[in-house]
Every structure is written in structure tokens, then in C-alpha cells.
C-alpha positions as CSV (number, residue, x, y, z in Angstrom):
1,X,85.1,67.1,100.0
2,X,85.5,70.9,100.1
3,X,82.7,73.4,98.5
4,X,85.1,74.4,95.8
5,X,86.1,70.8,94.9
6,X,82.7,70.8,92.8
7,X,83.6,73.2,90.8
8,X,86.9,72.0,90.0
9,X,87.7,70.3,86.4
10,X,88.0,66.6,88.0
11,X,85.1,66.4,90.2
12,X,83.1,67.6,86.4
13,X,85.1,64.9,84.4
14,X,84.3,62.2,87.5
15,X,80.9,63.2,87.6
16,X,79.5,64.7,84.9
17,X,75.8,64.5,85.5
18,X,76.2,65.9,88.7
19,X,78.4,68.7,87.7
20,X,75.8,69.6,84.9
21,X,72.6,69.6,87.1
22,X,74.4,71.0,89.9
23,X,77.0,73.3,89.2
24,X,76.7,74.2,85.3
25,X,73.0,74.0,84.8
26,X,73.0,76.9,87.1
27,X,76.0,79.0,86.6
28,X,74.1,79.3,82.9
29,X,71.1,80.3,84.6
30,X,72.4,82.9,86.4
31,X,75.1,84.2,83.7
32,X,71.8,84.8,81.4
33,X,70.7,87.6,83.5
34,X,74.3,89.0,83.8
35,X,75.4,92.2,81.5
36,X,78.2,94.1,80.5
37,X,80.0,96.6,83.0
38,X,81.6,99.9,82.1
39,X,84.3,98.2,82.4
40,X,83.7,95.5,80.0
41,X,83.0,98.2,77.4
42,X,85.8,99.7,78.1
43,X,88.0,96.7,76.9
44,X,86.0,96.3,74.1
45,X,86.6,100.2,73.1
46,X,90.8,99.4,73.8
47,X,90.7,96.4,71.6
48,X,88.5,98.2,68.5
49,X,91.3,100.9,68.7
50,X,94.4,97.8,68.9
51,X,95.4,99.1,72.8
52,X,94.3,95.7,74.4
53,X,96.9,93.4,74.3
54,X,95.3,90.7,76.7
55,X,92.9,91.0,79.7
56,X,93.5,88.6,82.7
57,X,90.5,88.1,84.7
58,X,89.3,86.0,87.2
59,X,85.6,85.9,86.5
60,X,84.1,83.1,84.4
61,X,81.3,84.7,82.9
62,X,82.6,85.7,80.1
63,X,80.8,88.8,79.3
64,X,84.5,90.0,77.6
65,X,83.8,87.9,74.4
66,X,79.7,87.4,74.8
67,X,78.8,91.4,75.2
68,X,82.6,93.7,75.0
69,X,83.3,91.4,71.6
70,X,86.7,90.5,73.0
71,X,88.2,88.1,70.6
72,X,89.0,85.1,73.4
73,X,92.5,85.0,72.3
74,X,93.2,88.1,74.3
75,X,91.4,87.1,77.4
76,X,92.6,84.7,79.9
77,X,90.5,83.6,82.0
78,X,92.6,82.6,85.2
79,X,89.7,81.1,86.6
80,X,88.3,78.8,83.7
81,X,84.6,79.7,82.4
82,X,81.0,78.3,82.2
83,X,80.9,78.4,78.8
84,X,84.1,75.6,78.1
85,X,83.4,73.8,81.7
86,X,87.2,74.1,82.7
87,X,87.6,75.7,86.1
């Protein structure tokens, strides 16, 4: 088994537990201490003025919707994200 098969969307259904304490749990942990970027901000501004049409990203943390107010309908997270558990 590779590194990135733990973080994959079978190894969580297969193992749930394990994916929780070991891959989750953390991810969470470290997401809490994570904030916005200009960048993120910057989206958000785009969107409040009806520019953004959809933001393709590949991070899962998904400071777009939790702190740039990004409705998730116009981000794609390529990548899945902590918060749904699907990478």
C-alpha cells in the first residue's frame, strides 16, 4: 500500500476507524489553525460583485466556503475535502 492510498475514498469506506483516527482526525486539527489567503479574499470579493463563475482548486481545506464565503456550488474541489471525507 502506497502513502496516498490512505487518503483515498476506498481505503476510508474499508476502514473507517482508521481513516478517522489517522488521516481525518488530523487533517481537522490542522485545518483549524489554517486562514484565509489574499487570494481566498480575493474570490470571495469576485463572487460578492457576480465575476466568479467557479473556482477549481486542488486544496481540500476549504477555506473558499469556511472564511472567502464561497457558495460550494462554484468551487470544485478537484482534490475532494476534509470536510465531506471524499478524496
Amino acid at each position: 500500500m502506497k502513502d496516498e492510498d490512505f487518503f483515498s475514498r476506498s481505503f476510508a469506506q474499508a476502514h473507517p476507524d482508521i481513516f478517522e483516527k489517522h488521516v481525518r482526525g488530523p487533517l481537522r486539527e490542522m485545518k483549524a489553525g489554517l486562514r484565509a489567503t489574499d487570494f481566498h479574499r480575493f474570490c470571495g470579493w469576485l463572487h460578492e460583485r457576480g465575476w466568479l463563475r467557479r473556482i477549481y482548486t486542488q486544496n481540500i481545506d476549504g477555506l473558499h466556503h469556511a472564511e472567502a464565503l464561497v457558495p460550494r456550488d462554484k468551487v470544485v474541489e478537484c482534490h475532494g475535502a476534509i470536510d465531506t471525507g471524499l478524496f
